[in-house]
N, C-alpha and C positions, 0 to 999 in steps of 0.2 A: 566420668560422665557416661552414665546407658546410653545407648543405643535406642533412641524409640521414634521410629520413621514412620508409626503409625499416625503422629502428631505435627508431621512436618507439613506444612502446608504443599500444594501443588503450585508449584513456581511459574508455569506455564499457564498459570489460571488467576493468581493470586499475586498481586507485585509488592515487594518490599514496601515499597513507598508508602503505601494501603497500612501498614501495620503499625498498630501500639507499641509505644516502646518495650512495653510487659508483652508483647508475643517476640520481640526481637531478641530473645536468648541467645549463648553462644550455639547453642546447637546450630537452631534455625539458619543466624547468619553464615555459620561453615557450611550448613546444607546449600542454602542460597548459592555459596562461592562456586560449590561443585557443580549444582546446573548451571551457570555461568558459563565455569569451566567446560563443563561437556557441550553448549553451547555455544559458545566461542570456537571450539574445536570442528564442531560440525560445519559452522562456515567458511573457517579457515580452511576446510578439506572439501566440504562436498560443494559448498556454497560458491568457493572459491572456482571448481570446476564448470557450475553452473551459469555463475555469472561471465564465463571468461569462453562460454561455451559459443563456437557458430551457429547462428540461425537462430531460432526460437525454440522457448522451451514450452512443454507442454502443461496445460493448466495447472495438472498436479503436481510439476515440479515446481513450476513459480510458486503454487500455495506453499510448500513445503518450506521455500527460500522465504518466501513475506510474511510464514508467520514464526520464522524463528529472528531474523532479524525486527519481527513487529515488538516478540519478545525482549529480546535484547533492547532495543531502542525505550520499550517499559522500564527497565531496571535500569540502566545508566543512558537514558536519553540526551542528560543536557552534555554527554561527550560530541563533540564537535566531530571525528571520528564514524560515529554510529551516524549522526542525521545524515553523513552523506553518503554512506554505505545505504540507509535508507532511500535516500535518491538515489540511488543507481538501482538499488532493486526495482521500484516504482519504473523508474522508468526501463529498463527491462521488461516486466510485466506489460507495458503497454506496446512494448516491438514484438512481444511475442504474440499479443491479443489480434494485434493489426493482422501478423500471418493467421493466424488459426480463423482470422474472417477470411482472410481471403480465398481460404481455399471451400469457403462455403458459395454454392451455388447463389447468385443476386435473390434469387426470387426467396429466399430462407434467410439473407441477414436481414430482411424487414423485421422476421419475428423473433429474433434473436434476442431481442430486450425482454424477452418473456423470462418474467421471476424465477422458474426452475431451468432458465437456462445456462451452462455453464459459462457462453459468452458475458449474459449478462450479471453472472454473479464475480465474473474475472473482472469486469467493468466496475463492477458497485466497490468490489474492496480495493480499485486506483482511485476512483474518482470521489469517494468519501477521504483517502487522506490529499486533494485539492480543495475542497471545501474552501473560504471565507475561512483564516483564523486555524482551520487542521495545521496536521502537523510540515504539510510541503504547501500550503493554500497562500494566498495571498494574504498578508498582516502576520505570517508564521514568525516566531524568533530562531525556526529553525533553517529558513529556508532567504536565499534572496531572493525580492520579488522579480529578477531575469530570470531564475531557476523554474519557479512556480509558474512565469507566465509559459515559459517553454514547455514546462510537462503540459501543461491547460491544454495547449494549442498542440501539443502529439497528440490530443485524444480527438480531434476533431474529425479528420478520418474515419475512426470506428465510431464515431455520434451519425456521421453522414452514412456508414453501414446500416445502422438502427434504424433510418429515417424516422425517428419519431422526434416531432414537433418537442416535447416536455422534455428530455433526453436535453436538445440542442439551449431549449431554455437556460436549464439546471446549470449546463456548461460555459453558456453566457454569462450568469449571476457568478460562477467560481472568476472566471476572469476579470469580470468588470464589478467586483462588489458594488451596490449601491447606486448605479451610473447606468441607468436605465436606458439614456439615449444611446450609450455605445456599446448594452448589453442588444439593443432590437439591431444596430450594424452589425454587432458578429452575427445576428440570426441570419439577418438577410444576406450576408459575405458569404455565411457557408451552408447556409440551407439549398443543398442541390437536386432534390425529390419534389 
């Protein structure tokens, strides 16, 4: 068999799963195994160092950790294994978020939820996998719903950082899908601005 990696799909772009069984040759699937493998490895080592790390870790290194196990969890997601290595990153990412507010002066985490902010882009990629249905949300077949209500309700802190009304909403709908009456109690419970 050549050698032709010009052909190999980006693994980190492109998930097996996605694929024809006519792109799934042997190549591809032993290329596939090796980003795995190189992947797997990277967690096992640096991943492992970061998650087991004191205090909190810095934006970049949580991106680094959530999107290689977001990876991972793409190609062998239904491992029982990977979903909760994904809850532990997730929720990492949100002890680390909570420090990185706190060391912002009050009068700056109002504007924190601004689009190019880093706070609020370390926010958007925990709190879109709690969504209604995501992959840690409440209705997940990946998550139990004491898992998913616990992450919900870590986030509530850096929602009350944000002080913004819509923010508190969104957070409300993740925890109480559909249940409007007990979605406007969390607002008023934890709306403290």
């Amino acid at each position: 068999m050549k050698n032709n990696t010009d052909t190999l799909p980006d693994f980190s772009r492109k998930s097996v799963n996605s694929m024809s069984s006519s792109e799934l040759n042997l190549e591809v699937i032993l290329a596939h195994f090796t980003f795995l493998t190189t992947l797997m490895a990277w967690i096992g080592n640096e991943g492992k160092r970061l998650l087991l790390q004191e205090g909190n870790l810095t934006h970049g290194e949580w991106g680094q950790l959530f999107q290689r196990v977001f990876d991972l969890w793409n190609d062998i997601g239904e491992r029982k294994s990977v979903s909760v290595l994904f809850a532990i990153t997730v929720a990492k990412g949100i002890q680390s978020l909570k420090g990185y507010l706190q060391n912002w002066p009050s009068e700056l985490r109002k504007v924190a939820y601004h689009q190019d902010s880093t706070a609020w882009q370390w926010y958007c990629a925990i709190s879109y996998q709690l969504e209604p249905g995501a992959r840690l949300g409440i209705g997940s077949h990946y998550c139990k719903i004491e898992e998913s209500r616990r992450l919900i309700e870590s986030l509530v802190p850096i929602v009350q950082a944000f002080q913004n009304d819509q923010v508190l909403e969104d957070l409300a709908r993740s925890r109480f899908p559909g249940d409007e009456t007990s979605q406007q109690y969390f607002i008023k419970e934890h709306k403290n601005w």
